[in-house]
C-alpha positions as CSV (number, residue, x, y, z in Angstrom):
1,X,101.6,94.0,96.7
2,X,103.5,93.6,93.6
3,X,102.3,90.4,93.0
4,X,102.7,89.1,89.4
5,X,100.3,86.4,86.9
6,X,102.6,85.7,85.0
7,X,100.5,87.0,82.1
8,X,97.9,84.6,83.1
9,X,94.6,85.0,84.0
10,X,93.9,87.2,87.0
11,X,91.9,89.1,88.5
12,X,91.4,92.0,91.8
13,X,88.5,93.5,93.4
14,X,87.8,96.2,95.9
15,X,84.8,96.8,98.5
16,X,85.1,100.3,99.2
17,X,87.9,102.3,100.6
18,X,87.0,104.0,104.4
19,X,86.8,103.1,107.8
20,X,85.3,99.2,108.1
21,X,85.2,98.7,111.6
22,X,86.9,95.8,113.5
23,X,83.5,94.2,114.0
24,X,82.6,94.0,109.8
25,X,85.8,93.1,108.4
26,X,85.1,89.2,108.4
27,X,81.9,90.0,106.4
28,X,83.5,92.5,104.0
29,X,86.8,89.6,103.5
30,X,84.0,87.2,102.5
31,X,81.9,89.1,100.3
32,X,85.2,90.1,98.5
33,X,86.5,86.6,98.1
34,X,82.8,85.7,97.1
35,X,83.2,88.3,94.1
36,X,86.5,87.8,93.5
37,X,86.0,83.9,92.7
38,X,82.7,84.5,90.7
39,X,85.2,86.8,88.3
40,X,88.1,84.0,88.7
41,X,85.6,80.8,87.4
42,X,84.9,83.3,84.1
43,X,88.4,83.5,83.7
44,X,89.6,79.6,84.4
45,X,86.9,78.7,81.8
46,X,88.2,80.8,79.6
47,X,86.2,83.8,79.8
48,X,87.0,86.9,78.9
49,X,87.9,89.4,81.3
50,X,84.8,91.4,81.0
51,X,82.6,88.8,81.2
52,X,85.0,88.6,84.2
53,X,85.2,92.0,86.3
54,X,81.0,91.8,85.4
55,X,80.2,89.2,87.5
56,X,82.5,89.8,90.4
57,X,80.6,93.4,90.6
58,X,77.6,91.8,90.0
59,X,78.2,89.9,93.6
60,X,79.3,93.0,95.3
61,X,76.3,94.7,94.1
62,X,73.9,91.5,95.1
63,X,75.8,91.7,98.5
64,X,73.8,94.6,101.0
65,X,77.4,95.1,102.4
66,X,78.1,97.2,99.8
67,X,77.2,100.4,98.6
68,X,76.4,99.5,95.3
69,X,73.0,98.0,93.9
70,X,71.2,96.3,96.8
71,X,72.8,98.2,99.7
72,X,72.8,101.5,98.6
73,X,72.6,105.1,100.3
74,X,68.9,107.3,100.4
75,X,70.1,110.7,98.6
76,X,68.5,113.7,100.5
77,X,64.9,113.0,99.1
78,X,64.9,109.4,100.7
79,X,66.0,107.9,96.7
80,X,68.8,105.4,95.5
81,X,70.5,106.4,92.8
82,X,73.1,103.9,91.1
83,X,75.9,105.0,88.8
84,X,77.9,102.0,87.2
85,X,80.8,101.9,84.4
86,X,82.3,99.2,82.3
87,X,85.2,99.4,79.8
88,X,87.3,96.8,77.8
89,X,91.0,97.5,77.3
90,X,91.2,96.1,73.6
91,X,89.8,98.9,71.9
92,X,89.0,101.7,74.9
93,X,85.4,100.9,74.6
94,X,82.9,101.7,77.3
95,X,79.4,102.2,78.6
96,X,78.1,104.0,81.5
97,X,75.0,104.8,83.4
98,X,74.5,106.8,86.0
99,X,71.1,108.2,88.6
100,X,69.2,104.9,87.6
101,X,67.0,103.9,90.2
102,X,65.3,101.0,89.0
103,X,67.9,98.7,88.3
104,X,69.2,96.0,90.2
105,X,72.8,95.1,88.6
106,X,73.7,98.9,86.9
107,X,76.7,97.1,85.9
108,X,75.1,95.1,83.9
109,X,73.4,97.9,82.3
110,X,76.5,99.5,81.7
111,X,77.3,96.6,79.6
112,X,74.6,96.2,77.6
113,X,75.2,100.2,76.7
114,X,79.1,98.9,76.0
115,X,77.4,96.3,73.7
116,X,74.2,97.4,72.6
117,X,73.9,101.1,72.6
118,X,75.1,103.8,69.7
119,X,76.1,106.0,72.5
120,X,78.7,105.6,75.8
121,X,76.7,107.1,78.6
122,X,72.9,107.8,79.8
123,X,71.3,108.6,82.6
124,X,68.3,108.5,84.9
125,X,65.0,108.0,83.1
126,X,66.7,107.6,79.7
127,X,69.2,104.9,80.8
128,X,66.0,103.1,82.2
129,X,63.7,103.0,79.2
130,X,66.6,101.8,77.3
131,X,67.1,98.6,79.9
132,X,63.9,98.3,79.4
133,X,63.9,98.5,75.5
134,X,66.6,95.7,75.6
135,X,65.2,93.6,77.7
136,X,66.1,94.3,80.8
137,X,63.9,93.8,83.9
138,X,63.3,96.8,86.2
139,X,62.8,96.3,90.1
140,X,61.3,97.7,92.6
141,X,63.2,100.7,94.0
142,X,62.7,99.7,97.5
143,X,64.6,96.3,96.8
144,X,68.0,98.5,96.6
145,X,68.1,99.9,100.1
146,X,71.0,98.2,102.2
147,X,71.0,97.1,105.6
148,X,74.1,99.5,106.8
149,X,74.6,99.5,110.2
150,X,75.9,103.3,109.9
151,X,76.4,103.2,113.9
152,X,79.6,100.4,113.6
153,X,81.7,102.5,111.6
154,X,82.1,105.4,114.5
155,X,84.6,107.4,112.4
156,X,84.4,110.5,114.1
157,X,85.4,108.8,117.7
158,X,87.3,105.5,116.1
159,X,89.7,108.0,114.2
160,X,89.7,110.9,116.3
161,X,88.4,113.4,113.6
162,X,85.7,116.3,114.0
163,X,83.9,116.6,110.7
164,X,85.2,113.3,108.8
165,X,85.2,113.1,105.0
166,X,83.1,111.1,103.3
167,X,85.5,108.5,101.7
168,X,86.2,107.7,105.2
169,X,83.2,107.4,106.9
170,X,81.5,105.4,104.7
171,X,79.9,105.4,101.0
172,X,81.4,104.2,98.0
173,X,82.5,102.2,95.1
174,X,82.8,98.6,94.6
175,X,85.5,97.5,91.8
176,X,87.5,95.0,90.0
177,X,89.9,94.7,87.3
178,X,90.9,91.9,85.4
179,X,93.5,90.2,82.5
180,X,92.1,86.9,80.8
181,X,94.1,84.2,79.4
182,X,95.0,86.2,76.1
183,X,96.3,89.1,77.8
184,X,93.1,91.5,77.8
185,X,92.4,94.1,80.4
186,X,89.0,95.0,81.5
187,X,87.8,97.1,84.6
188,X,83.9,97.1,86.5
189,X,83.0,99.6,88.6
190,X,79.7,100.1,90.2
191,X,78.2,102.4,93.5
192,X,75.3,104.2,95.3
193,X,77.3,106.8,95.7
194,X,77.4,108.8,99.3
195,X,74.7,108.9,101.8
196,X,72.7,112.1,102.0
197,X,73.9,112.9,98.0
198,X,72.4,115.7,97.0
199,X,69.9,114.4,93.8
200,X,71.8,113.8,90.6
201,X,75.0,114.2,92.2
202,X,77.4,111.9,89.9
203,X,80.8,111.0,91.5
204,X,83.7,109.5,90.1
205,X,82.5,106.0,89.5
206,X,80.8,105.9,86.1
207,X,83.3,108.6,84.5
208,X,85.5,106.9,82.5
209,X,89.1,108.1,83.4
210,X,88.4,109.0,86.5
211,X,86.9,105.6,88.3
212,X,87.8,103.4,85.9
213,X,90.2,102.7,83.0
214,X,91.3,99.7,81.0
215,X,94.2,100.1,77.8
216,X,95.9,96.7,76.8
217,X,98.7,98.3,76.0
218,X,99.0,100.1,79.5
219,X,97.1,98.5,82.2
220,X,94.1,99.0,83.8
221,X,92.7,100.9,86.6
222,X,89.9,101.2,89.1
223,X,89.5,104.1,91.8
224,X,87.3,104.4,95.1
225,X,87.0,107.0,98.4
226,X,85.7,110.7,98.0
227,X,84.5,111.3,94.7
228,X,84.6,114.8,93.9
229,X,88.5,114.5,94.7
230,X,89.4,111.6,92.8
231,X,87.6,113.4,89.5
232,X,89.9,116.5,89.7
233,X,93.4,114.1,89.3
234,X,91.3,112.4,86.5
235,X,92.5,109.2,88.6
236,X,92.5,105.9,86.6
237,X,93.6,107.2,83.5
238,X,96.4,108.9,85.8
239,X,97.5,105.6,87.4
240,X,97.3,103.8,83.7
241,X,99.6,106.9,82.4
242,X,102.1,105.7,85.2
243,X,102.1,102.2,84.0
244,X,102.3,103.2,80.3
245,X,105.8,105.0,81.3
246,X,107.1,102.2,83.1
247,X,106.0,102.3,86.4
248,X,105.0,98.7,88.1
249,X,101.2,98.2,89.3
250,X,102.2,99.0,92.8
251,X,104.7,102.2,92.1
252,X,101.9,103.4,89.9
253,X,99.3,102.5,92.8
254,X,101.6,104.1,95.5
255,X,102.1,107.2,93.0
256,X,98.7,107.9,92.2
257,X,97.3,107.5,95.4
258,X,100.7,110.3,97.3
259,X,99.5,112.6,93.8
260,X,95.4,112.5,95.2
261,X,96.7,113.4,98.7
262,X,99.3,116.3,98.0
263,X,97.9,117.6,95.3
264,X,94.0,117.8,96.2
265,X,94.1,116.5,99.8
266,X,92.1,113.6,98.7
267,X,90.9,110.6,100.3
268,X,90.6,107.1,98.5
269,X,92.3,104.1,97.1
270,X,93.1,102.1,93.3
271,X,93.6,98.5,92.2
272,X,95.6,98.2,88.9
273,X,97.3,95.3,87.0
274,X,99.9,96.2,85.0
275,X,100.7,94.7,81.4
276,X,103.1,92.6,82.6
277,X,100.1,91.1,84.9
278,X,101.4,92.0,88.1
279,X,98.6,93.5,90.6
280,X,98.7,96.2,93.1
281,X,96.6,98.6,95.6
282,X,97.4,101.2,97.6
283,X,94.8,103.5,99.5
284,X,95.2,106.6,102.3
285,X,91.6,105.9,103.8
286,X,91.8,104.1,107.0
287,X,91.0,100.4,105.1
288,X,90.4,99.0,102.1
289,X,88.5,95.8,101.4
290,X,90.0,93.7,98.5
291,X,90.5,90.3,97.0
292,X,92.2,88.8,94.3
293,X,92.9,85.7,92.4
294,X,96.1,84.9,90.3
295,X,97.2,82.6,87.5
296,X,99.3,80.4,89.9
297,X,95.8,79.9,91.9
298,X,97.4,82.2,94.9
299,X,93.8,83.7,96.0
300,X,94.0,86.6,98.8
301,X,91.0,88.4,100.6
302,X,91.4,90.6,103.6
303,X,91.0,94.5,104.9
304,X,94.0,96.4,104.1
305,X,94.7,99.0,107.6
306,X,96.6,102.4,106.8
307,X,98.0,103.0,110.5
308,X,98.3,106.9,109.4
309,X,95.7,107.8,107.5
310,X,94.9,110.7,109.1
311,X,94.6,114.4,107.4
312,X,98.3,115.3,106.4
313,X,99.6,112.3,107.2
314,X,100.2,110.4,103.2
315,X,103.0,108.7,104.6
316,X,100.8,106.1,105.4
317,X,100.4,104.6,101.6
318,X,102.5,101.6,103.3
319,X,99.4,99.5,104.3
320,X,100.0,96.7,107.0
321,X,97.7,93.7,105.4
322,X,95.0,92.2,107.5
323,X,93.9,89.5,106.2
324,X,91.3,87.6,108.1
């Protein structure tokens, strides 16, 4: 991608990297562009780019396309449970929830913990009755189950693979990173995690480092596909390393993403922007759903295809675009 801001306002989101079959793409563009341009009218008012990367996951969590907020995954006692993690590149701040099942936007609750909490990170009943304490609404859990039609993705026959991972048959993260008009990185990431979860389990998503990272003076970072594999290359702060030594958004993207495969046999994808406010994604999982906006008004949405994205083949980090 490569694409640069011009140190300008911009900002890129992901919907989840795995198989999205032919048939959903359309629907997965549009609910990215949706977010994406809900993040970009914070930013062209002057907002800043967490107020930014907040509302565009807010969409993708309002959206039952996505497995995050409404449109989550039962774990294996029939529950949703919703990790979420925000973090603002000017000072490395952050705030994290994870297991809440009561809560319709978790990244916004992850905020208010950035903002309004004397720790970084709760959980489950505790990160509830604090919502709650500041003022935040709880629903019903029932209003967070998604609509997934789990029969169109067909991994196991549309790839050709016996027992598939995770990241590629379906489950994961929503994201998005942004730079405002002063130059300020922020990164959003939200999820219902994997269907059948065992209870508790807590993937990469709310774990700052690992899902998400966000340094001004390096770049910012947000990671999606098979959990428990992105965690062990601590991912984002990885990728956000690679930019602080000189590497572009998309070398770091393309670096990061080789490193998961070879050195873990990982699935999943990242979407960085670099401090020079150029943007960039890369991903070994058969698609990935993104959009972004840049300063120059250049908007994009679309489901990236990795034609070899099969087991031991990373050579297919060269995605061939689809946009629709």
């Amino acid at each position: 991608m490569g694409k640069t801001t011009d140190k300008g306002p911009a900002i890129l989101i992901h919907g989840g990297a795995w198989h999205i079959a032919r048939r959903d793409r359309a629907a997965h563009t549009a609910g990215c562009r949706e977010a994406a341009l809900a993040g970009w009218e914070r930013l062209e008012h002057g907002g800043s780019a967490l107020d930014a990367v907040e509302a565009a996951v807010r969409v993708l969590e309002d959206n039952p396309r996505f497995d995050a907020g409404r449109g989550s995954y039962f774990n294996k006692e029939g529950r949703v449970q919703l990790d979420a993690i925000v973090m603002d590149g000017r000072a490395l701040d952050f705030g994290a929830v994870a297991s809440v099942e009561r809560v319709r936007n978790p990244i916004s609750l992850a905020r208010l913990v950035l903002e309004r909490c004397e720790h970084n990170f709760i959980v489950g009943p505790g990160a509830e009755a604090f919502a709650v304490a500041r003022g935040m609404s709880l629903c019903d859990p029932a209003d967070l189950l998604g609509t997934h039609d789990t029969g169109s993705w067909s991994p196991a026959v549309a790839l050709g693979f016996g027992r598939v991972p995770v990241a590629i048959s379906g489950g994961d993260t929503v994201g998005a990173v942004a730079m405002d008009v002063e130059g300020h990185l922020a990164v959003a990431t939200s999820t219902g995690g994997t269907p059948d979860k065992w209870p508790g389990r807590v993937g990469d998503s709310p774990l700052v480092g690992c899902g998400a990272y966000a340094d001004d003076q390096a770049g910012v970072a947000a990671a999606t596909g098979s959990g428990e594999s992105l965690m062990k290359i601590v991912t984002s702060k990885s990728a956000v390393d690679l930019m602080a030594a000189g590497r572009t958004a998309q070398q770091a993207a393309d670096a990061i993403v080789a490193q998961l495969w070879q050195r873990v046999r990982g699935y999943g994808g990242v979407i960085l922007i670099d401090p020079a406010g150029c943007v960039g994604l890369a991903h070994n999982t058969p698609n990935l759903a993104y959009a972004y906006v840049l300063a120059d008004g250049t908007m994009a949405a679309g489901v990236e295809f990795s034609p070899n994205s099969t087991p031991g083949r990373a050579e297919g980090l060269a995605a061939v675009r689809e946009d629709i």
